[in-house]
C-alpha positions in Angstrom: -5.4 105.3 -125.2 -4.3 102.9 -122.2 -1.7 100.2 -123.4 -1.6 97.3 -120.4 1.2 95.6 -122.1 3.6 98.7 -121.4 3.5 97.2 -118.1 4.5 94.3 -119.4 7.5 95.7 -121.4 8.4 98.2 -118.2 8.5 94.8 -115.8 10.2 93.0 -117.9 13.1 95.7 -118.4 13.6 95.6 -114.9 13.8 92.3 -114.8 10.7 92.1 -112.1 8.0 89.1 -111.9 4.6 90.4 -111.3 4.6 89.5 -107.9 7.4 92.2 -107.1 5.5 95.0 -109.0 2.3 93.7 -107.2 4.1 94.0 -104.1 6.4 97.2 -104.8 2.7 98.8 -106.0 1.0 97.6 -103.1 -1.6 95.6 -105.2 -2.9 92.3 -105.6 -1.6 89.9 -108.5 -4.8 89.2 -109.3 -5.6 93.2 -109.6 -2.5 93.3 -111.7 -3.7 90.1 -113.8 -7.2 92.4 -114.0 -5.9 95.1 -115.5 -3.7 93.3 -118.2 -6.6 90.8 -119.2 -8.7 93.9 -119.6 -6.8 96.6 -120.8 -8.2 98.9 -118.3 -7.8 100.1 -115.0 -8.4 102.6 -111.8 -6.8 105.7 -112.1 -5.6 105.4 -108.6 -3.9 101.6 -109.8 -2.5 103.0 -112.8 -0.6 105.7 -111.0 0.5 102.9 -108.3 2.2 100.6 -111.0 3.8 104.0 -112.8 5.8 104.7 -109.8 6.2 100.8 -108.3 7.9 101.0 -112.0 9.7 104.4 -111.6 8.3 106.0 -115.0 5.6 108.7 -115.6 1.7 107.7 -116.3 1.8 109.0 -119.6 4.2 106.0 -120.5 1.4 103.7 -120.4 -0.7 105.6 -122.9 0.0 105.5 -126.5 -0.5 109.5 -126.6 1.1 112.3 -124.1 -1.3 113.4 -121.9 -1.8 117.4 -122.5 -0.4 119.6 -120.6 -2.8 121.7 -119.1 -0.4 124.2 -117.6 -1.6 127.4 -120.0 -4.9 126.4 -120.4 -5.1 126.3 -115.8 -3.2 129.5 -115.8 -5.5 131.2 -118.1 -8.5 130.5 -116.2 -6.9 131.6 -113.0 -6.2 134.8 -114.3 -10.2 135.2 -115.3 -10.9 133.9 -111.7 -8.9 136.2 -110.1 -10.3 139.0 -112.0 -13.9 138.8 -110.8 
């Protein structure tokens, strides 16, 4: 599940105001301000504030995302059977 307030905790290590990670991020404050007030957000935005703060998506979510390495490689290997 998404955790907003990681961005929060990530931003404030690093010392930054939301109007640097807006601008690092290439955002709005007020899309920033969206997301935290809702808890939710774009794919797309949520990969932009991961790497305007230097960290991997998955460190917004309370969960890993899988890795769908062996699951992809498995059905390659049926796909290139056929």
């Amino acid at each position: 599940m998404f955790d907003c307030q990681q961005i929060n905790v990530l931003r404030e290590a690093k010392k930054m105001s939301i109007v640097e990670l807006a601008r690092t991020a290439g955002m709005t404050t007020q899309a920033i301000y969206g997301i935290l007030g809702r808890n939710d957000g774009r794919c797309s935005s949520i990969a932009r504030l991961a790497k305007a703060l230097g960290v991997s998506v998955n460190a917004f979510f309370h969960e890993e995302l899988p890795d769908f390495k062996a699951e992809r490689e498995r059905y390659e290997g049926i796909i290139d059977r056929k």
